[in-house]
Backbone as a ProteinNet text record, in pm:
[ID]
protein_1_A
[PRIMARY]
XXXXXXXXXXXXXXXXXXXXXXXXXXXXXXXXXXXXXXXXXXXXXXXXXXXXXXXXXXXXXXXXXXXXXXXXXXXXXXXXXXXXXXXXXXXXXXXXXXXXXXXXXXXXXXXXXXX
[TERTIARY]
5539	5656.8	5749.1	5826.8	5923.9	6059.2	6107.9	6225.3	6320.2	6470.3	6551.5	6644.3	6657.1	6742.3	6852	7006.5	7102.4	7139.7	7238.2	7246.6	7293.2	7368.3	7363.1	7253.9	7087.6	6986.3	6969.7	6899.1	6890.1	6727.2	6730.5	6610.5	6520.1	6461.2	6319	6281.5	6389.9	6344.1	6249.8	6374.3	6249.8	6147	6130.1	6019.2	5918.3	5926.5	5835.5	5790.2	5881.9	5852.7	5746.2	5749	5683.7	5536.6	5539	5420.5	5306.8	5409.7	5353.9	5332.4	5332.8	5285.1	5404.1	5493.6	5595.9	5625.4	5702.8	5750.9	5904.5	5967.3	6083.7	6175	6249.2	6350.4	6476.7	6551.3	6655.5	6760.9	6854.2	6951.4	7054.1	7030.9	7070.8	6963.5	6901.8	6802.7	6780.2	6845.4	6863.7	7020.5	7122.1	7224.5	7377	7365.4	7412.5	7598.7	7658.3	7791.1	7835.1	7725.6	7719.5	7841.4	7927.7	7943	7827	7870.1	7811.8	7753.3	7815.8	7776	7670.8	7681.2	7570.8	7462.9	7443.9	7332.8	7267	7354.9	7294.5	7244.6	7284.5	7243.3	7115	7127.3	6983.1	6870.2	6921.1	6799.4	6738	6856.3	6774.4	6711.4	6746.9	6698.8	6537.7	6523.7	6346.1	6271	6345	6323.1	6253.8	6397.7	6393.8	6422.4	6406.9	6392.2	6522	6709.4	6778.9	6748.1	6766.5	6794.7	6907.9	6986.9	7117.2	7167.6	7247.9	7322.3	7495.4	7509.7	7632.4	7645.9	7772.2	7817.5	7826.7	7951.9	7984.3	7876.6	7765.2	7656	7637.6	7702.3	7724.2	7804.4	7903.3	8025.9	8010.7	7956.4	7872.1	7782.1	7698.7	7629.8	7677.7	7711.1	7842.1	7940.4	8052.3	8119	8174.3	8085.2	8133.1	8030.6	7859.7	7776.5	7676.1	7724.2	7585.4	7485.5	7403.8	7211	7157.8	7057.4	6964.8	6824.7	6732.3	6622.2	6562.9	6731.1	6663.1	6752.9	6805.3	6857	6822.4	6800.4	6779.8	6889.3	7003.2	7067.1	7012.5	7048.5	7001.8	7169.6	7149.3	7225.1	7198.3	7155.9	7105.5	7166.5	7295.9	7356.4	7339.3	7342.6	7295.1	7184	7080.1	6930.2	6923.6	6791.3	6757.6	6706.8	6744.3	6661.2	6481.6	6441.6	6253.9	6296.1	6406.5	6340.9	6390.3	6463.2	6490.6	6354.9	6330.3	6225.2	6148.3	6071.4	5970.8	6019.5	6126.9	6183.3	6188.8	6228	6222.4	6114.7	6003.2	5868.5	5815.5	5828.8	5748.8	5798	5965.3	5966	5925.6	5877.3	5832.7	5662.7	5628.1	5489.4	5432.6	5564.4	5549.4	5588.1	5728.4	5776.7	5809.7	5778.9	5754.9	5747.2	5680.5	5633.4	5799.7	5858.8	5955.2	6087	6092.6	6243.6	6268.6	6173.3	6209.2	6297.3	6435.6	6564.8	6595.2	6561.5	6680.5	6767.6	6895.4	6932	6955.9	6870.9	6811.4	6884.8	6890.6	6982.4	6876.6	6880.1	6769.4	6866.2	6870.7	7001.3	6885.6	6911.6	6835.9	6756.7	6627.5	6578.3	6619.4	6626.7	6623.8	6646.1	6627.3	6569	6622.9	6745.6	6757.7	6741	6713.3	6660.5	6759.9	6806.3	6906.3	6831.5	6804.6	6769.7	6855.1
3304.7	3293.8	3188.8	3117.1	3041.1	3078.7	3069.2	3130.5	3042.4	3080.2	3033.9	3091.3	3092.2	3224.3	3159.1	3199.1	3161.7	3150.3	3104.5	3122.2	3276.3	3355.7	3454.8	3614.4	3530.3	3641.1	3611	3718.7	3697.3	3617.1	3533.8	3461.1	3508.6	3643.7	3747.4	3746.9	3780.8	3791.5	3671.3	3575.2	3433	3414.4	3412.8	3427.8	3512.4	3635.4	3733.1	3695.3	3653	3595.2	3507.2	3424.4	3289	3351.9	3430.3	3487.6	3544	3646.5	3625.9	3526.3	3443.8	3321.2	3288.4	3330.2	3269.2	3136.7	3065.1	2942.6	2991.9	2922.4	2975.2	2844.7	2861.1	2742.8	2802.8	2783.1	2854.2	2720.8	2795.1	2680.6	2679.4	2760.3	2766.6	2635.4	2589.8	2519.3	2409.6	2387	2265.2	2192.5	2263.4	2257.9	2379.6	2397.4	2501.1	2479.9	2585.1	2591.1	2540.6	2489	2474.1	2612.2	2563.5	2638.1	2723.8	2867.6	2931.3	2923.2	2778.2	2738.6	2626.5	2571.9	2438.5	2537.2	2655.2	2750	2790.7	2815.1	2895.2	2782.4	2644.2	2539.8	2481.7	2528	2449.4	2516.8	2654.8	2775.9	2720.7	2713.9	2675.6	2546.8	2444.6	2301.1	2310.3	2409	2397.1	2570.8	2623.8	2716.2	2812.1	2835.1	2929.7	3058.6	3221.1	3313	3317.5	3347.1	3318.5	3471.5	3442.5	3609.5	3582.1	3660	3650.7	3799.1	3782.8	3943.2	3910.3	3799	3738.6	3831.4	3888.1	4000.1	3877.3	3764	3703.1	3614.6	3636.2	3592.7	3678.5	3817.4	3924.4	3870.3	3848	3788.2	3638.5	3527	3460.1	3481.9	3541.2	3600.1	3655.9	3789.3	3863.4	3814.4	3792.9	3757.8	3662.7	3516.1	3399.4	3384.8	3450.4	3402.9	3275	3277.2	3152.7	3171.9	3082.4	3089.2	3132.4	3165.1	3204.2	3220.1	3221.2	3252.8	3386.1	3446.4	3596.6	3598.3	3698.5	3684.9	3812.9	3837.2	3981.4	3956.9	4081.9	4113.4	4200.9	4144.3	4249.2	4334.3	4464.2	4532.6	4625.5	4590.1	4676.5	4676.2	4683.6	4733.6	4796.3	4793.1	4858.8	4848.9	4818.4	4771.4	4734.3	4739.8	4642.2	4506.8	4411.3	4308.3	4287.6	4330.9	4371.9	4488	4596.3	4633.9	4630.3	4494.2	4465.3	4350.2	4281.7	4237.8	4293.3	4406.9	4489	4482.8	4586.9	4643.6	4517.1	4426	4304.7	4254.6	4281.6	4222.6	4297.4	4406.1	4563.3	4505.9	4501.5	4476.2	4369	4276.1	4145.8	4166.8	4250.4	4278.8	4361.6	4471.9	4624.9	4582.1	4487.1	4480.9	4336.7	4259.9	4109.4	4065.8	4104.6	4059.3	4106.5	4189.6	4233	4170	4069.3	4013.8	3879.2	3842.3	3691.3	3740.5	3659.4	3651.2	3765.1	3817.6	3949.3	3961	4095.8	4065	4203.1	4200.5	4327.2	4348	4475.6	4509.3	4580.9	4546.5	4643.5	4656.6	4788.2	4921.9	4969.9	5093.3	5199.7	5318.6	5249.6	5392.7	5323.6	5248.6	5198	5059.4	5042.6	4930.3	4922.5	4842.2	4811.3	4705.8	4716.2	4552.7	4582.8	4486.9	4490.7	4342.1	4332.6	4220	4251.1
251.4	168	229.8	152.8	214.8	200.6	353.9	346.4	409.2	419.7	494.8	555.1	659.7	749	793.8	762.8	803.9	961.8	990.1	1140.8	1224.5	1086.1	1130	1174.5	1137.4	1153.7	1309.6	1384.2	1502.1	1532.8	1651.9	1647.5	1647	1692.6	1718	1561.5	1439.8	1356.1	1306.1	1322.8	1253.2	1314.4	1479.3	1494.8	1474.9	1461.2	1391.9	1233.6	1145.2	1009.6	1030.5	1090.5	1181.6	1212	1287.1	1341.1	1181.1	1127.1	1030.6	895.2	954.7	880.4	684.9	760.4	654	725.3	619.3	621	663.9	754.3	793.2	852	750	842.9	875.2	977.9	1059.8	1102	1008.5	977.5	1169.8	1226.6	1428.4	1446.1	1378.5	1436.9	1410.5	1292.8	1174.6	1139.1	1107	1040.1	1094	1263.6	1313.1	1226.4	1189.5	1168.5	1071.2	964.2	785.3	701.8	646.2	514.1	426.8	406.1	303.4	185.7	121.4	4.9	20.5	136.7	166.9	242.7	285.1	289.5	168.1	81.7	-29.3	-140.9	-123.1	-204.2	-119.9	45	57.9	32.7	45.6	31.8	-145.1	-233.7	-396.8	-395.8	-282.6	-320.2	-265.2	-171.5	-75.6	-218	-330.1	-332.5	-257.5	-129.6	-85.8	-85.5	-57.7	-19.1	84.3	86.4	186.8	241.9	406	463.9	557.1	603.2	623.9	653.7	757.9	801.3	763.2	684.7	661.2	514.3	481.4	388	266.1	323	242.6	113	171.5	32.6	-20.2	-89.6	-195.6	-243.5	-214.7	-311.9	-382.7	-285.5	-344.4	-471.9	-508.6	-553.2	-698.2	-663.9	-777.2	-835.9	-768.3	-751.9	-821.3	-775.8	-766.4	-877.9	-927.2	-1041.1	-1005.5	-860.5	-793.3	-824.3	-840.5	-835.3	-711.4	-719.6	-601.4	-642.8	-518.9	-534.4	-489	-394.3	-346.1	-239.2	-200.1	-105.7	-26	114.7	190.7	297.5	279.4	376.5	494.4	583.7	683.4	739.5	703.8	758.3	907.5	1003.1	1095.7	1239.5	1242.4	1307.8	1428.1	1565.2	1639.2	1685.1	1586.4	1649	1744.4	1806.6	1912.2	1810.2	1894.4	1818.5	1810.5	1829.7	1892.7	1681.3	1707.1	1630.8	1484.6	1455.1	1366.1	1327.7	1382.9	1377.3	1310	1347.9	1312.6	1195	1139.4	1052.1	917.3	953.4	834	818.9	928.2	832.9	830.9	818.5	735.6	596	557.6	413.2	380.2	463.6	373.6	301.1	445.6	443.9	334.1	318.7	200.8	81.8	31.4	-42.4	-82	-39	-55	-177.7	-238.5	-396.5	-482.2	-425.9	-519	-449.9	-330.6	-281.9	-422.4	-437.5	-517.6	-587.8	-671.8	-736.1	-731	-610.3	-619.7	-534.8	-521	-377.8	-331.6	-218	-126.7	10.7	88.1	127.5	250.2	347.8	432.7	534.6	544.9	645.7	688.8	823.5	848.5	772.8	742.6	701.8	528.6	482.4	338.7	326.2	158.2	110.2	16.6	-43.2	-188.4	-228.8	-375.3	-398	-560.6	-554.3	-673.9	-755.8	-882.4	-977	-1042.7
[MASK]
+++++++++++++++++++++++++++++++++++++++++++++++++++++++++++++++++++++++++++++++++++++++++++++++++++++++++++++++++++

């Protein structure tokens, strides 16, 4: 899948995405300290998949009536990073087919996917 991970996901994750053989570009790595809106316009220009622990791309989104191709919040708080990792590519792995244009919400112990 191709994705694009803001600067706010932690790096284990992208690299675990990576491992499992997604396409992953990591804007810490590319474009560090970009605006919200030049994230969410590069994620539609590569049609990308954005993931992000940043709140403010809900309101984006809702809100504001932006385009997207999908967005996954990561809410996980507290994690270790090892097991947020895990935890986000279980849903890519389990539920993958159902992130495209939607926008999904992965907390402890759940999964929402709002279209």
């Amino acid at each position: 899948m191709n994705l694009l991970a803001d600067e706010s996901v932690d790096k284990p994750i992208v690299e675990r995405l990576r491992q499992d053989s997604h396409t992953v570009l990591y804007i810490a790595e590319s474009e560090p300290g970009i605006d919200d809106d030049s994230v969410l316009h590069q994620a539609n220009r590569n049609g990308a998949l954005l993931i992000t622990a940043d709140r403010d791309f809900g309101e984006l989104i809702f809100r504001m009536g932006q385009i997207h191709s999908g967005v996954v919040l990561i809410r996980l708080t507290g994690q270790s990073a090892e097991t947020k990792a895990r935890m986000v590519s279980a849903v890519f792995t389990d539920r993958g087919h159902e992130l495209l244009s939607a926008f999904t919400v992965v907390s402890p112990g759940r999964v929402r996917i709002r279209h």
